[in-house]
PyMOL commands that place a pseudoatom at each C-alpha (Angstrom):
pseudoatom trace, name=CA, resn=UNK, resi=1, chain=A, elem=C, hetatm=0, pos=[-1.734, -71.763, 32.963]
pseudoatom trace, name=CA, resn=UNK, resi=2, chain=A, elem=C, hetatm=0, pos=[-1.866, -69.039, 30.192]
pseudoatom trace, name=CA, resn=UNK, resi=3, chain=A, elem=C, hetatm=0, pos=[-5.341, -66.712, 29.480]
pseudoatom trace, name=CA, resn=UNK, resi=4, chain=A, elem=C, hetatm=0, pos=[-5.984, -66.894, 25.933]
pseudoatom trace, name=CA, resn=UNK, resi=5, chain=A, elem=C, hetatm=0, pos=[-8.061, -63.714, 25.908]
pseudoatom trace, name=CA, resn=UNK, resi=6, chain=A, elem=C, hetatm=0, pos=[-7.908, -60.628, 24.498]
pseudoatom trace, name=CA, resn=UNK, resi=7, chain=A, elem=C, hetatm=0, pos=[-4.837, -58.627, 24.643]
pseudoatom trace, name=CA, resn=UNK, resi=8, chain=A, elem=C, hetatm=0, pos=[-4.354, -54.805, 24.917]
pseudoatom trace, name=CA, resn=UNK, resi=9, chain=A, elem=C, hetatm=0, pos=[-0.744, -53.407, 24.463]
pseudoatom trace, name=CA, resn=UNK, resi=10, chain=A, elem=C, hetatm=0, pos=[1.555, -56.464, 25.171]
pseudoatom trace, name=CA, resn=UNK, resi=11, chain=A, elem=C, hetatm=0, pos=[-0.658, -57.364, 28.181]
pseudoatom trace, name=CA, resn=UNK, resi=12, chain=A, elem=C, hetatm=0, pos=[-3.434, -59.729, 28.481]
pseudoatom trace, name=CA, resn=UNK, resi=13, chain=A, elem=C, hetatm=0, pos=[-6.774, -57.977, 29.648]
pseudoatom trace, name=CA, resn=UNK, resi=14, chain=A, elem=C, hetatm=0, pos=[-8.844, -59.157, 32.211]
pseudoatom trace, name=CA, resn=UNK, resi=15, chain=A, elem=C, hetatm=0, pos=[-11.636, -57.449, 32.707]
pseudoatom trace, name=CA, resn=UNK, resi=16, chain=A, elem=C, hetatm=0, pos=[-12.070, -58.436, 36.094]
pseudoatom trace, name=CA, resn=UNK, resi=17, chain=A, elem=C, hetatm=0, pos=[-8.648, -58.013, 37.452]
pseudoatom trace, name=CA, resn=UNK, resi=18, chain=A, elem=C, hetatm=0, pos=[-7.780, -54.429, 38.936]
pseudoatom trace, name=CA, resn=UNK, resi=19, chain=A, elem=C, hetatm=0, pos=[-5.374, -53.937, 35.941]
pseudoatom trace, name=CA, resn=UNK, resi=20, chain=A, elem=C, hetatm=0, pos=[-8.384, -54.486, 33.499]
pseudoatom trace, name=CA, resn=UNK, resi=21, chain=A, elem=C, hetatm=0, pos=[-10.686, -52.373, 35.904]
pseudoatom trace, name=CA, resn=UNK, resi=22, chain=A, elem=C, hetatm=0, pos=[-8.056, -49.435, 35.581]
pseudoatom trace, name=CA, resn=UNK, resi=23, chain=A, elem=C, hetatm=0, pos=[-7.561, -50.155, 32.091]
pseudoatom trace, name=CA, resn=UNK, resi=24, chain=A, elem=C, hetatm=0, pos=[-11.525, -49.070, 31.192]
pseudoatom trace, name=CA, resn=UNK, resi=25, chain=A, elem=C, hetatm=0, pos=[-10.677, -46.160, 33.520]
pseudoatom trace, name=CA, resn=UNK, resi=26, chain=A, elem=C, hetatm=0, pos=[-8.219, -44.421, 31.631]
pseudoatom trace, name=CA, resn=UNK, resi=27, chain=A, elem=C, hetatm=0, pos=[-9.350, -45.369, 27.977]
pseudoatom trace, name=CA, resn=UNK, resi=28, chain=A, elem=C, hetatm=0, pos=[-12.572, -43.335, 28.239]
pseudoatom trace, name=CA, resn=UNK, resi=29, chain=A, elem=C, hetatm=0, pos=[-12.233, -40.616, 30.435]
pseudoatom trace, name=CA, resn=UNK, resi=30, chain=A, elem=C, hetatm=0, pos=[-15.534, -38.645, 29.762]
pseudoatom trace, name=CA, resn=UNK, resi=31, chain=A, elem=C, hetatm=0, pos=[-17.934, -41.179, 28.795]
pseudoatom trace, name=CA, resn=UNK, resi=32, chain=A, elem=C, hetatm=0, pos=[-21.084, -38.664, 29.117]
pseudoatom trace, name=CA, resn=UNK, resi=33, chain=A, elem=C, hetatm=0, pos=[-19.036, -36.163, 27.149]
pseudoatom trace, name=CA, resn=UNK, resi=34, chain=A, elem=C, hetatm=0, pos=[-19.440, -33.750, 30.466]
pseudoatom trace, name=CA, resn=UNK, resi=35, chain=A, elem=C, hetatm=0, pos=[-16.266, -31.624, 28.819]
pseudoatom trace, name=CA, resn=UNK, resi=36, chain=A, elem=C, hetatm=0, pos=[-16.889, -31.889, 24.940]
pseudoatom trace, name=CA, resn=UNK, resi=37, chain=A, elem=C, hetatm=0, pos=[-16.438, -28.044, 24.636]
pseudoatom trace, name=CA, resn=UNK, resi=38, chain=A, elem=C, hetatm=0, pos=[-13.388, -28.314, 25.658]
pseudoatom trace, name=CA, resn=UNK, resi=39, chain=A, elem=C, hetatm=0, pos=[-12.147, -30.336, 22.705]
pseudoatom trace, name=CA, resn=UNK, resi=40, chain=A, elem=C, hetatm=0, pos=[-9.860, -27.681, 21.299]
pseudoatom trace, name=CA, resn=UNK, resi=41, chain=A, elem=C, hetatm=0, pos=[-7.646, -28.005, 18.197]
pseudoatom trace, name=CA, resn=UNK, resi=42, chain=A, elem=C, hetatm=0, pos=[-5.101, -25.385, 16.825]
pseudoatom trace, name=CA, resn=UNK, resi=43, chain=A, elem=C, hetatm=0, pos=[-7.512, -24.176, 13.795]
pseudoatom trace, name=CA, resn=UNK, resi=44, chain=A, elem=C, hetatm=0, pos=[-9.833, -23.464, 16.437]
pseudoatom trace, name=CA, resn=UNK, resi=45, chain=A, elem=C, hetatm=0, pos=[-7.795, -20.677, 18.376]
pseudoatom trace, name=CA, resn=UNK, resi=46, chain=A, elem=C, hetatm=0, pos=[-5.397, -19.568, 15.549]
pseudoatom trace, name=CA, resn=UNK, resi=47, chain=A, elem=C, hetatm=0, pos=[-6.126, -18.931, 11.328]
pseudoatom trace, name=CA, resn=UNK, resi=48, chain=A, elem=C, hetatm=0, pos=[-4.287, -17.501, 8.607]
pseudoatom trace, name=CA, resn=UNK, resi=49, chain=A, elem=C, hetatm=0, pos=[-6.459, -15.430, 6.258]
pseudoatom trace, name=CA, resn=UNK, resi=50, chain=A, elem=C, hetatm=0, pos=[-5.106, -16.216, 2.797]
pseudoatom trace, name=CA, resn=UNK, resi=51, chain=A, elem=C, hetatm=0, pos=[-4.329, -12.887, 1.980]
pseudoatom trace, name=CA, resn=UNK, resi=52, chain=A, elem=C, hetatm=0, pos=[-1.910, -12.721, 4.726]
pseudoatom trace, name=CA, resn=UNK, resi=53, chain=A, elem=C, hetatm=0, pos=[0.121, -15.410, 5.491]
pseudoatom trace, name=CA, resn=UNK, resi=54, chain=A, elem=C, hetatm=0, pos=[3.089, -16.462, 7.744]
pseudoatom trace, name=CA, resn=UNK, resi=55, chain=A, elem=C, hetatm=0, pos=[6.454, -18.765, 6.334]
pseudoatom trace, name=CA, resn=UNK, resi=56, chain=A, elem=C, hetatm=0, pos=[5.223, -22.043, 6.489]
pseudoatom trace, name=CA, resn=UNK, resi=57, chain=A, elem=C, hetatm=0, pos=[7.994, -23.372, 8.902]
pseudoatom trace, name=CA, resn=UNK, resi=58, chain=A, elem=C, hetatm=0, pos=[6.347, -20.301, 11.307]
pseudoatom trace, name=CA, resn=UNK, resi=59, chain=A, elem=C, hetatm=0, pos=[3.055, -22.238, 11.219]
pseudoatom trace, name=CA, resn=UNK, resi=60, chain=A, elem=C, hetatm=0, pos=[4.211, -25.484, 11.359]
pseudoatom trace, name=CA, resn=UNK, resi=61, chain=A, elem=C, hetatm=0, pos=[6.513, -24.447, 14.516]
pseudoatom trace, name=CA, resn=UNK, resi=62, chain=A, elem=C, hetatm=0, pos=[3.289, -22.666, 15.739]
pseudoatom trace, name=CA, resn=UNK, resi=63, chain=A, elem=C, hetatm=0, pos=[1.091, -25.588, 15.102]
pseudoatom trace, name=CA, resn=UNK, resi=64, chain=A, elem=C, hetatm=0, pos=[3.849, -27.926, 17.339]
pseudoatom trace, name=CA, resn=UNK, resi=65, chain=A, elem=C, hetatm=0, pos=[4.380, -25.618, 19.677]
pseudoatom trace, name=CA, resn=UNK, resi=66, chain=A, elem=C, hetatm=0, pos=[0.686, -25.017, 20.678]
pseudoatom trace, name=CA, resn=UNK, resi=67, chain=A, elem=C, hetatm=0, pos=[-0.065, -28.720, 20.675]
pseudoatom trace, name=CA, resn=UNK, resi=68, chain=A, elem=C, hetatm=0, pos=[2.917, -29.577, 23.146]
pseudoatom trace, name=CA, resn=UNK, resi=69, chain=A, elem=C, hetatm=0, pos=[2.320, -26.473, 25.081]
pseudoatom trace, name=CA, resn=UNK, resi=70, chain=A, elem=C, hetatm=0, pos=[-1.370, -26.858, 25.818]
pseudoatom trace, name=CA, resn=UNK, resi=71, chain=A, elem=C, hetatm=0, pos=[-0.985, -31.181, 26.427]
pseudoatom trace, name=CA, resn=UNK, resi=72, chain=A, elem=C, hetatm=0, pos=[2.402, -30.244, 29.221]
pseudoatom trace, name=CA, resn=UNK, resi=73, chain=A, elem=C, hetatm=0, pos=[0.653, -27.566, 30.764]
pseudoatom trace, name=CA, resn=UNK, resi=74, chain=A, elem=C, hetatm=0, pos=[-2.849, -29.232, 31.192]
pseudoatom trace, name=CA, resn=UNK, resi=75, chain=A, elem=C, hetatm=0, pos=[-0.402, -32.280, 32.819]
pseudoatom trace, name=CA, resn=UNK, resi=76, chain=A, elem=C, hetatm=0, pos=[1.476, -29.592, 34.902]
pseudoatom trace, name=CA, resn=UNK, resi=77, chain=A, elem=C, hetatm=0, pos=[-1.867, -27.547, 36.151]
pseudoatom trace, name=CA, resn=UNK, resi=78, chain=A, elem=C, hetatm=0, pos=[-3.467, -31.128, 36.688]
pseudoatom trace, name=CA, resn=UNK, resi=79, chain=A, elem=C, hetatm=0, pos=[-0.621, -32.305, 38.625]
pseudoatom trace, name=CA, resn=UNK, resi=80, chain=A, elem=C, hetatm=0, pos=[-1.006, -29.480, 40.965]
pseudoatom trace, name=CA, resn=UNK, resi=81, chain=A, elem=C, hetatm=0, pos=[-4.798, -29.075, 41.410]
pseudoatom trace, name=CA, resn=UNK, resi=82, chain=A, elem=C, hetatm=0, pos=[-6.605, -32.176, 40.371]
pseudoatom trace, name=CA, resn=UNK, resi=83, chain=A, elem=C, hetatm=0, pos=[-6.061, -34.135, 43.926]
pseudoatom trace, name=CA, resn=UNK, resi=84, chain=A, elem=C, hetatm=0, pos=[-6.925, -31.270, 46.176]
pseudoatom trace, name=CA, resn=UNK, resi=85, chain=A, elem=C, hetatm=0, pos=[-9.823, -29.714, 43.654]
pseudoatom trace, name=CA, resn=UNK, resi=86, chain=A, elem=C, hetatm=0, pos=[-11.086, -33.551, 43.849]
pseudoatom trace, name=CA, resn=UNK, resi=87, chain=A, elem=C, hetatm=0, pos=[-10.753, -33.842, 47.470]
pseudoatom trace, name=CA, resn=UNK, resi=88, chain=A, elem=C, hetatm=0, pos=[-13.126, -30.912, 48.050]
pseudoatom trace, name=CA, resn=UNK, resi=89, chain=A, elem=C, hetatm=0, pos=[-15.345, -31.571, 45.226]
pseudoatom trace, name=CA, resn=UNK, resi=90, chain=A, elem=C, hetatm=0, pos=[-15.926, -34.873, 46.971]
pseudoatom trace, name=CA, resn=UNK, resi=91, chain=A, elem=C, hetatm=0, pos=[-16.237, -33.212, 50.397]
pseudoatom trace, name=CA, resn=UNK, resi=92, chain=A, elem=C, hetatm=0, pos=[-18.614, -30.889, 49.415]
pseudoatom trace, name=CA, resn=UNK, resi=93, chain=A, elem=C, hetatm=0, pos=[-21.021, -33.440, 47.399]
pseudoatom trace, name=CA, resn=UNK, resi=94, chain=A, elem=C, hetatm=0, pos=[-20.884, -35.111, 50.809]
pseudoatom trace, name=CA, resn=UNK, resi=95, chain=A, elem=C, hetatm=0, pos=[-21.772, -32.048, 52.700]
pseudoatom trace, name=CA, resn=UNK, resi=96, chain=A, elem=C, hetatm=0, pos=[-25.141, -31.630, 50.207]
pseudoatom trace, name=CA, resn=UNK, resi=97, chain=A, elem=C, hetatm=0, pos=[-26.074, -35.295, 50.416]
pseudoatom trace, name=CA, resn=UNK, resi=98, chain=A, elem=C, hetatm=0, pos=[-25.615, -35.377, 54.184]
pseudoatom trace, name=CA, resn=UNK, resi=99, chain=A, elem=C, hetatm=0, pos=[-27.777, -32.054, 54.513]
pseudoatom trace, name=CA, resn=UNK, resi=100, chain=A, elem=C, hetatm=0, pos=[-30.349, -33.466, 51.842]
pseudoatom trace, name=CA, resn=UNK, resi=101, chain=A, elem=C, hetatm=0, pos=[-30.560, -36.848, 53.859]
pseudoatom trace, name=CA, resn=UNK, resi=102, chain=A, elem=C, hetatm=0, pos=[-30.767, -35.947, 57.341]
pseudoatom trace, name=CA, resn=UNK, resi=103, chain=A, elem=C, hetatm=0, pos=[-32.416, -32.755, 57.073]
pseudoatom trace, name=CA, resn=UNK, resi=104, chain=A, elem=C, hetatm=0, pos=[-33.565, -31.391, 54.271]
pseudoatom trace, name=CA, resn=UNK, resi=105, chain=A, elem=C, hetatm=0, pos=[-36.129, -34.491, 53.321]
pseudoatom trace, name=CA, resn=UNK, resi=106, chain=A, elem=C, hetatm=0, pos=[-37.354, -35.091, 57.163]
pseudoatom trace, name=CA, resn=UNK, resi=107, chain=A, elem=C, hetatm=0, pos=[-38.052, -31.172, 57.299]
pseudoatom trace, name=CA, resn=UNK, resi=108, chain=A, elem=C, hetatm=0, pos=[-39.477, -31.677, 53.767]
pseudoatom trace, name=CA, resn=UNK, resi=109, chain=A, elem=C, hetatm=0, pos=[-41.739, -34.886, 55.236]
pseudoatom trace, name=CA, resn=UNK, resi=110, chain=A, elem=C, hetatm=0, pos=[-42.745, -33.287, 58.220]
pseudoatom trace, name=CA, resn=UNK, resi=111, chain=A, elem=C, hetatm=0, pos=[-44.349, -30.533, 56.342]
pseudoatom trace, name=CA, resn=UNK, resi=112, chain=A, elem=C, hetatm=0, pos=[-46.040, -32.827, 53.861]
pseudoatom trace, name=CA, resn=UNK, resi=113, chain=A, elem=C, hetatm=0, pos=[-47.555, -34.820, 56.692]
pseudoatom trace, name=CA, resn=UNK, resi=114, chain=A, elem=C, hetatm=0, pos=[-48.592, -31.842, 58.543]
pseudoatom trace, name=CA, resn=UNK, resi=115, chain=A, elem=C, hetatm=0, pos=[-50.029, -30.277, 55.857]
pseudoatom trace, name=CA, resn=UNK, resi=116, chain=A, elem=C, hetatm=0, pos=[-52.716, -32.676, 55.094]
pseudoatom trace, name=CA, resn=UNK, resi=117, chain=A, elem=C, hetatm=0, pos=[-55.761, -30.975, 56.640]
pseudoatom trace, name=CA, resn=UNK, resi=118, chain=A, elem=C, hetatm=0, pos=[-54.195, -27.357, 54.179]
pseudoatom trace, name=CA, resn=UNK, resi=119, chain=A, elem=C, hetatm=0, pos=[-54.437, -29.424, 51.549]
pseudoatom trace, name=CA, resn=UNK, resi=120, chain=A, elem=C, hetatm=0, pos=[-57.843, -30.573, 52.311]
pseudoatom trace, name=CA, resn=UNK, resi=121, chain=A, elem=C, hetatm=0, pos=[-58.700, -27.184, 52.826]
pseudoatom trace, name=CA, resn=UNK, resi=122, chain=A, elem=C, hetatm=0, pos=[-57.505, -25.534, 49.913]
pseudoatom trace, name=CA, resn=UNK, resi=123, chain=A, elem=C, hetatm=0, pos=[-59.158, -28.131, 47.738]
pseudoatom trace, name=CA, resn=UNK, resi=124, chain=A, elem=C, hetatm=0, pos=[-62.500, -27.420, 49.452]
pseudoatom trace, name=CA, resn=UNK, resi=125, chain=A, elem=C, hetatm=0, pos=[-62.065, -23.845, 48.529]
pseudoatom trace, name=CA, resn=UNK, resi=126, chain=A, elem=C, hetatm=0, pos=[-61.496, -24.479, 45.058]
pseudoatom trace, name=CA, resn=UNK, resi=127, chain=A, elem=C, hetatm=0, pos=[-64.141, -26.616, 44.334]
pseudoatom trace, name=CA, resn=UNK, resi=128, chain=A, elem=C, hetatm=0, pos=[-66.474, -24.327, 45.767]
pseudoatom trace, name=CA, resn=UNK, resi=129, chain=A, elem=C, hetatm=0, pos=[-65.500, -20.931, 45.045]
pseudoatom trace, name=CA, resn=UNK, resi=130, chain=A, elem=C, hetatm=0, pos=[-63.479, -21.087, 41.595]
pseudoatom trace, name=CA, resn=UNK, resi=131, chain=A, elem=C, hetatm=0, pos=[-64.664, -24.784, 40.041]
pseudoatom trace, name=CA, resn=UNK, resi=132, chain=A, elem=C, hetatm=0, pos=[-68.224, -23.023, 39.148]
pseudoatom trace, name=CA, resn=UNK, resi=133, chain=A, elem=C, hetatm=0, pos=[-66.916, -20.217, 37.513]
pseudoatom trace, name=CA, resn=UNK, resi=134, chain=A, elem=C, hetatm=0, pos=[-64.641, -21.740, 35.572]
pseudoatom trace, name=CA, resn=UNK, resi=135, chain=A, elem=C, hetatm=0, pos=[-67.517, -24.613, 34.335]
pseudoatom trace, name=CA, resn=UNK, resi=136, chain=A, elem=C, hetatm=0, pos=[-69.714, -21.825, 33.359]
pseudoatom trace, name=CA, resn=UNK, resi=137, chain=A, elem=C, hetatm=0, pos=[-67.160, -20.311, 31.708]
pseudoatom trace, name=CA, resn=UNK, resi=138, chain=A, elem=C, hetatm=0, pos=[-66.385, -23.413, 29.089]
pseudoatom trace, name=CA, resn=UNK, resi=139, chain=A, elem=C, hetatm=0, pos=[-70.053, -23.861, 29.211]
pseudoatom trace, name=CA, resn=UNK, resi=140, chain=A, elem=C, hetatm=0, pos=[-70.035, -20.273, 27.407]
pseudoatom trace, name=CA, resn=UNK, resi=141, chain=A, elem=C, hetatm=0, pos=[-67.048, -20.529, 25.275]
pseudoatom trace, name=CA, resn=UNK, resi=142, chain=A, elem=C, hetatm=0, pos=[-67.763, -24.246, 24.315]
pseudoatom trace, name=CA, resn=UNK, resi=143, chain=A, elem=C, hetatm=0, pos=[-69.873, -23.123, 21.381]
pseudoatom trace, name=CA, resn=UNK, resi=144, chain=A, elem=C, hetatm=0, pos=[-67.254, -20.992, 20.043]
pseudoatom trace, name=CA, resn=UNK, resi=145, chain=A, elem=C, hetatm=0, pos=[-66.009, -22.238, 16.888]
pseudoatom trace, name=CA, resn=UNK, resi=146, chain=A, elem=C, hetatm=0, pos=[-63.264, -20.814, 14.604]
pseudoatom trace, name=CA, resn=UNK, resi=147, chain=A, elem=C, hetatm=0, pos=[-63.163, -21.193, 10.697]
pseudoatom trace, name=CA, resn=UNK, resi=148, chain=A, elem=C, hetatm=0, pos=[-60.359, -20.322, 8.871]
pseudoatom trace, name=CA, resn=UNK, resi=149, chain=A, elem=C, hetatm=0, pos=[-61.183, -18.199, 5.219]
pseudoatom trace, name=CA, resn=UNK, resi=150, chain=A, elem=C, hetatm=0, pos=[-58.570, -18.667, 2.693]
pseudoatom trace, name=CA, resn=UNK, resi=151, chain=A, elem=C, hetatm=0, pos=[-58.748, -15.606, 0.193]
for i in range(1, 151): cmd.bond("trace and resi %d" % i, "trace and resi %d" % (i + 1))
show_as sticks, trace
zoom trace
């Protein structure tokens, strides 16, 4: 039986099928634009002033040169780095969720439920001792009133 669907580069996509899956993975490969500074062209790094200017083969060697040079070396450097850099990434984001799950929060809880008669407390206090002054004091500044003069 053939699939009639869509087709992507000589292949028919399904979206379901691990093909399609990494298909979506490596068209978009910053969808929250995490990197968007990074999105660095030729003009951006190197300019000609038009009072002084370079043979235009120069530039346009330049210009090819740069473009190849930065795309092979990003490939090279990625090669090299981006499975072990990802490996610890991923072990440390483990490490801090571990740490936040199983003792961070219950330290965090434990305080919160032992606290309750502090918090009691320290409401009491400022009810009584700092609730009247500051009710007397918009009592006195409630009449205040403020008029702009335009000259």
């Amino acid at each position: 039986m053939f699939h009639h669907g869509p087709q992507r580069r000589g292949v028919f996509a399904d979206e379901d099928s691990p093909q399609g899956q990494a298909r979506r993975l490596t068209e978009n490969r910053d969808p929250k634009a995490v990197n968007s500074c990074l999105k660095v062209a030729f003009e951006d790094v190197i300019a000609e002033p038009a009072s002084v200017r370079s043979f235009d083969r120069v530039w346009v060697w330049s210009h090819a040169l740069f473009e190849v040079s930065r795309v092979w070396f990003y490939r090279l450097i990625s090669l090299l780095l981006a499975v072990p850099v990802s490996l610890l990434a991923g072990l440390l984001l483990t490490l801090v969720s571990c740490l936040h799950i199983w003792w961070i929060m219950p330290c965090l809880q434990l305080c919160v439920i032992n606290m309750r008669w502090v918090q009691v407390l320290w409401a009491s206090m400022l009810n009584i001792a700092i609730g009247p002054f500051f009710t007397s004091m918009g009592k006195c500044c409630g009449s205040i009133s403020i008029r702009i003069a335009r000259d």
